[in-house]
C-alpha positions as CSV (number, residue, x, y, z in Angstrom):
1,X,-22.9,12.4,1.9
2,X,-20.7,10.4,-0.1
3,X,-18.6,7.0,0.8
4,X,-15.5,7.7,2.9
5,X,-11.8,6.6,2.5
6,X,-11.7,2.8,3.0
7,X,-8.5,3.0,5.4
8,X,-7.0,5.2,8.0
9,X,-7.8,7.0,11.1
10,X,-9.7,10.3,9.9
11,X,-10.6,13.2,11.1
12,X,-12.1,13.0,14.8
13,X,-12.1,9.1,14.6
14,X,-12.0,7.6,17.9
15,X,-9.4,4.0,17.8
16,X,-11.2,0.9,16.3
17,X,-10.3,-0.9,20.0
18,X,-12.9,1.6,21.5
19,X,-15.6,0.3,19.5
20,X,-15.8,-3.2,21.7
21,X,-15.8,-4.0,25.0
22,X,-15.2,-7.6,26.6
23,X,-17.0,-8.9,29.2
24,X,-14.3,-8.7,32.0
25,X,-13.6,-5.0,30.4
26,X,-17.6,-4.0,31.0
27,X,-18.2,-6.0,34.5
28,X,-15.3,-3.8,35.9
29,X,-16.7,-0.4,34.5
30,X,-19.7,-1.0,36.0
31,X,-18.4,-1.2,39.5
32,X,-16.4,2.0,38.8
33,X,-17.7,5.8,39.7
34,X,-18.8,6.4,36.2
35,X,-20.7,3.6,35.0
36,X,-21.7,3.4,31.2
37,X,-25.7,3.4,30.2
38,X,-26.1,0.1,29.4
39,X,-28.7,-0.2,26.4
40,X,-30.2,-4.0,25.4
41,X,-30.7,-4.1,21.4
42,X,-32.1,-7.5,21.2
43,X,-34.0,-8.1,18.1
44,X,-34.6,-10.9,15.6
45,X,-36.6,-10.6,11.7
46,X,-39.4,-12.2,12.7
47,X,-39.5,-12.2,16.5
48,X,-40.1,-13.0,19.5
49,X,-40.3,-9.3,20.5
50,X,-36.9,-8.7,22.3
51,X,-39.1,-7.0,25.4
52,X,-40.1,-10.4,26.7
53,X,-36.5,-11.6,26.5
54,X,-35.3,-8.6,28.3
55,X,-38.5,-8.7,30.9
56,X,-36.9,-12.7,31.7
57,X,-33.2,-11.2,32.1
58,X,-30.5,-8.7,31.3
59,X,-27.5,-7.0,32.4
60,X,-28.4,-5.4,35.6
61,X,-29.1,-1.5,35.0
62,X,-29.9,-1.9,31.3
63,X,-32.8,-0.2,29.3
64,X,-34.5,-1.7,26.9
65,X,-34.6,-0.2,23.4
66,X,-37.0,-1.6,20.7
67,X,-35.3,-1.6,17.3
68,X,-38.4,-1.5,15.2
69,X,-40.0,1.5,17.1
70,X,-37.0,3.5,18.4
71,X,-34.1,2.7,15.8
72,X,-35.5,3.3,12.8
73,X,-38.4,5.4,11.1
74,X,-41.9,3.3,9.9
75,X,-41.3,0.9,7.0
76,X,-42.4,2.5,3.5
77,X,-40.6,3.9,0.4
78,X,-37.5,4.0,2.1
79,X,-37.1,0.4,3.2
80,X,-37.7,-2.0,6.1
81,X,-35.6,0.2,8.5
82,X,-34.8,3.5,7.6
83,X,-33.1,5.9,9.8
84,X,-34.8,7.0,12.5
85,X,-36.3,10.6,12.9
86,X,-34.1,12.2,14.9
87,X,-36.1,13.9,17.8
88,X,-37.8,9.9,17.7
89,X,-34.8,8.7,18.4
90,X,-33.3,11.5,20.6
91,X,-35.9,11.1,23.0
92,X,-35.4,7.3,23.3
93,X,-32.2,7.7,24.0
94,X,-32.8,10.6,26.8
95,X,-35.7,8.0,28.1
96,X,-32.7,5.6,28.3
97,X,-30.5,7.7,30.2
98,X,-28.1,8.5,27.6
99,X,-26.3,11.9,28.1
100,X,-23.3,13.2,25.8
101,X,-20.7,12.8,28.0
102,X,-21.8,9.6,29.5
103,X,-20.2,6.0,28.0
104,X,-22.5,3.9,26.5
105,X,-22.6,0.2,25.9
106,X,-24.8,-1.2,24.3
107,X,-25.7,-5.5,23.6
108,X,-28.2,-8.0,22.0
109,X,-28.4,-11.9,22.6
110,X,-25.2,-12.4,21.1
111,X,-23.5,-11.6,18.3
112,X,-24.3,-8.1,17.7
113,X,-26.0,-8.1,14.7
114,X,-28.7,-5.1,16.2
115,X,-26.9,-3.9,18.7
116,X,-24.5,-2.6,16.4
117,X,-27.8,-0.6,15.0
118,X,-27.7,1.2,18.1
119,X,-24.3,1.3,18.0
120,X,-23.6,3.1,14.7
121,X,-26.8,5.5,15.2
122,X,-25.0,7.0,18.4
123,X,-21.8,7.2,16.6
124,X,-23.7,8.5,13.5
125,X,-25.2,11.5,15.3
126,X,-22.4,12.3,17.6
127,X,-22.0,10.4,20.5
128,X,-18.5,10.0,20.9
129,X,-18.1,7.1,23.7
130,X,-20.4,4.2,22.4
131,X,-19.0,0.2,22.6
132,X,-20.5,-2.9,21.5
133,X,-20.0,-5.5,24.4
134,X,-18.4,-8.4,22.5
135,X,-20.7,-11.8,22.2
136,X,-23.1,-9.8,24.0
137,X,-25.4,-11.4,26.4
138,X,-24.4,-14.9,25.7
139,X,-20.8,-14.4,26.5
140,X,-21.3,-12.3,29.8
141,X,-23.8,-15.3,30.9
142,X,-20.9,-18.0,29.6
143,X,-18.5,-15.7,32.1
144,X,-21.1,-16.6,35.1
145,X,-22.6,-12.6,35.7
146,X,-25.7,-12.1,37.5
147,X,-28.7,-10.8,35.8
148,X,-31.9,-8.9,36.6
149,X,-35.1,-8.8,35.7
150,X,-37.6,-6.0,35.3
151,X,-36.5,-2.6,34.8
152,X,-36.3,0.6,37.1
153,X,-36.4,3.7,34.8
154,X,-33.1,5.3,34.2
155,X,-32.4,9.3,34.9
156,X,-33.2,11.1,32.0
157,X,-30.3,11.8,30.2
158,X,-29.6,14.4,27.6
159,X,-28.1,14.0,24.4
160,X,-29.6,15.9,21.4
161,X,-28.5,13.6,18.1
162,X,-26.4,16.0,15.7
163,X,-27.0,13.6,12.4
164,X,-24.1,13.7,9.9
165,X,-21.3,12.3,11.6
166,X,-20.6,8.8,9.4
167,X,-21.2,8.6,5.7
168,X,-24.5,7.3,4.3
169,X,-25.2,6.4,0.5
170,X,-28.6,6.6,-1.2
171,X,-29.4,4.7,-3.7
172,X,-27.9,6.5,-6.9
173,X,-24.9,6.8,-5.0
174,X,-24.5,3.2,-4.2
175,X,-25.3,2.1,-7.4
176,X,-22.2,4.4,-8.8
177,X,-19.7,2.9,-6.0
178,X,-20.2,-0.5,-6.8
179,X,-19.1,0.5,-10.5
180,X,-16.5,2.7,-9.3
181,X,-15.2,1.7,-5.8
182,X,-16.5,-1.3,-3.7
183,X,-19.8,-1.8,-2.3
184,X,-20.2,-5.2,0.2
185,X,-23.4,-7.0,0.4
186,X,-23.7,-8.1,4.1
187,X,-26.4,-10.6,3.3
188,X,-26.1,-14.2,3.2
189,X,-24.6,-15.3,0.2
190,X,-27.8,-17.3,-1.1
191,X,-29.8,-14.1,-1.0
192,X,-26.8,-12.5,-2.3
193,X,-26.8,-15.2,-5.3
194,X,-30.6,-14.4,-5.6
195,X,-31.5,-18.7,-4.9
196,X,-33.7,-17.6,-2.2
197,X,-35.4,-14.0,-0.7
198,X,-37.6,-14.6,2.5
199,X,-39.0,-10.9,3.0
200,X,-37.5,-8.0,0.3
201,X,-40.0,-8.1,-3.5
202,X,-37.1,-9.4,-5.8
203,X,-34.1,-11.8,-5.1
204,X,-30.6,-10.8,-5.6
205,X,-27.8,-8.2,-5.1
206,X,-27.0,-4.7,-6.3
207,X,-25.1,-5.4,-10.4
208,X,-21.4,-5.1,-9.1
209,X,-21.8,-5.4,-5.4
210,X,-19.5,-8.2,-3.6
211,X,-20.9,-10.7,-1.6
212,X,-19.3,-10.3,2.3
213,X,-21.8,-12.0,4.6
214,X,-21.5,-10.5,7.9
215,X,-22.2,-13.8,9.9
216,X,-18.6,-14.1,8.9
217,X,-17.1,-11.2,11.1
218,X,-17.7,-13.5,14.1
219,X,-16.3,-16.9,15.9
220,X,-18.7,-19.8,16.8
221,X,-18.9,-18.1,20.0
222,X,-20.4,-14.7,18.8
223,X,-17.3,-12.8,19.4
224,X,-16.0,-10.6,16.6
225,X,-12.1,-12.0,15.3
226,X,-9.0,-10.4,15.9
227,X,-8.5,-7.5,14.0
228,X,-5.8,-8.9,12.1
229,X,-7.9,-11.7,11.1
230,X,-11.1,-9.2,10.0
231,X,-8.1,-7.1,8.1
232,X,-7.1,-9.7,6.1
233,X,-10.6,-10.8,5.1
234,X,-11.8,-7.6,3.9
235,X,-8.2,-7.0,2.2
236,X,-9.6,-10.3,0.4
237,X,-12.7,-8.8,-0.8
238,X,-10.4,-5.7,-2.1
239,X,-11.0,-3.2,0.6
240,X,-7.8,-1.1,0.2
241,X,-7.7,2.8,-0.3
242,X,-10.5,3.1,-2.2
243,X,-14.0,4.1,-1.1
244,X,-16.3,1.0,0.7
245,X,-19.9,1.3,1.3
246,X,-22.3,-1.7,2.7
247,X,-25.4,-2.5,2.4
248,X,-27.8,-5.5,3.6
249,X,-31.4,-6.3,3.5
250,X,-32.7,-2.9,5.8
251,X,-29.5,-1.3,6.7
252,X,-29.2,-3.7,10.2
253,X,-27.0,-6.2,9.9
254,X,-24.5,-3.5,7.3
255,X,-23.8,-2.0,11.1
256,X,-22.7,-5.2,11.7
257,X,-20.6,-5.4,8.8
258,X,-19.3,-1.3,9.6
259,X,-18.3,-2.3,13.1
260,X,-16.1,-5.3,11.7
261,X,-14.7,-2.7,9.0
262,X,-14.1,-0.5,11.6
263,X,-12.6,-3.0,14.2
264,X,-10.4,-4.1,11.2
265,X,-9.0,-0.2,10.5
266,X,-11.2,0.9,7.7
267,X,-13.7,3.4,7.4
268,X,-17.1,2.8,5.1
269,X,-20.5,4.3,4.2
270,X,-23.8,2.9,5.4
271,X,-26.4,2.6,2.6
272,X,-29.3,2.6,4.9
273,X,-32.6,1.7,2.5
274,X,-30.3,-1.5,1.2
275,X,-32.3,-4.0,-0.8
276,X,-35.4,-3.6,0.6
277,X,-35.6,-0.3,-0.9
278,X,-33.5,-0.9,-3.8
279,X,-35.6,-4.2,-4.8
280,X,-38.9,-1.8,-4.3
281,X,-38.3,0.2,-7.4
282,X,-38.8,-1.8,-10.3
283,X,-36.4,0.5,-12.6
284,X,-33.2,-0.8,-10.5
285,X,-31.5,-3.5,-11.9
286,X,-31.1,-6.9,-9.9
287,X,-27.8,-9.5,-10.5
288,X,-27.8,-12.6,-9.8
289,X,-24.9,-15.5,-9.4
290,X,-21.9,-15.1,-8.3
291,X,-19.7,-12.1,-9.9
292,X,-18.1,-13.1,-12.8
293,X,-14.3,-14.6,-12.0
């Protein structure tokens, strides 16, 4: 599937204000006769394991789902993190309680970063009532919200993913966009600039891909910015009418970086295998630097 139109609603797109949920906003649906299945994303590269974080507290009612395990398929020619199969991950989600015409919200430690994994998977095989609670974890324990500990198991729910729903890119096709549309790197910029790569086999970025480091979506205190504010950045970077796609280092943090998009009023394409899979083959070119001014 190829990139999609960087701006406008589209065809069956829910509003970009559906795709978060504040803390105030979430602490009153759960109160309400339909509560949403609350799912806890939390996961960091290189750990701790984000069970023992949930085991010592968490949104009360929330399921733990394991990014590693559950939201993606085993690390090999594909990347760190590619998709997930999707009976895998349709049964994690049933396990979790998620049913099709249930809402779901889902939330890591803070700023979102995985949660919006979880987030974009749902949306990507058909859920159509998934938020991401804004600043996560951190912000509803800043609002003063009780939290549990240990975790009852939920009702089975039953959503059956339908894959397909959001544009992906492989990596021919991502290549050709960056020459021909724009494709965002949502890494930090040194990794971007190629001065430093902690885990992926080469330094560097895709030849024509612009540098857009996600951690830049968000306020000091995890929360994304007005979407105004995200509009005008991306505007910066020369998202317009054209077609967008993102990538990062294992296609996590580029959910990051779709949210944002979408929060903003743009549409993009997920390039799921990103640089680990692109820096695996040694016939793909790697740039380094800064693109030329």
């Amino acid at each position: 599937m190829t990139a999609a139109s960087a701006e406008g609603s589209g065809a069956g797109r829910p509003p970009a204000a559906a795709s978060l949920v504040s803390v105030a906003e979430l602490a009153r649906a759960l109160d309400s006769a339909n509560p949403p299945v609350l799912l806890d994303i939390r996961w960091q590269l290189g750990g701790p394991p984000g069970a023992e974080e949930f085991a010592a507290g968490h949104l009360p009612g929330a399921q733990y789902v394991d990014l590693d395990d559950e939201l993606a398929a085993p690390p090999g020619a594909a990347g760190r993190h590619p998709l997930p199969d999707p009976e895998v991950f349709g049964a994690a989600m049933r396990r979790a309680g998620v049913s099709a015409e249930r809402p779901v919200v889902v939330y890591d430690a803070g700023p979102a970063t995985s949660a919006a994994r979880a987030w974009w998977l749902l949306r990507w095989s058909g859920h159509r009532d998934v938020r991401v609670l804004d600043g996560g974890l951190a912000a509803w324990r800043a609002a003063g919200l009780p939290e549990s500990t240990g975790q009852a198991p939920a009702r089975e729910g039953d959503f059956r993913p339908a894959p397909g729903r959001l544009p992906v890119l492989d990596a021919g096709q991502a290549a050709a966009l960056a020459r021909t549309g724009l494709l965002l790197d949502a890494r930090a910029g040194e990794r971007y600039r190629g001065e430093t790569e902690p885990i992926d086999p080469r330094a560097g970025h895709i030849p024509g891909a612009v540098s857009a480091p996600t951690t830049e979506n968000v306020g000091p205190d995890g929360r994304f910015l007005p979407a105004a504010a995200l509009a005008e950045r991306f505007r910066s970077l020369g998202v317009g009418e054209g077609e967008v796609g993102v990538y990062c280092g294992s296609g996590v943090t580029a959910s990051h970086e779709l949210l944002a998009l979408e929060v903003a009023g743009f549409r993009a394409a997920l390039y799921p295998g990103s640089w680990s899979e692109w820096s695996a083959d040694p016939d793909n070119p790697a740039a380094t630097g800064p693109l030329p001014g």
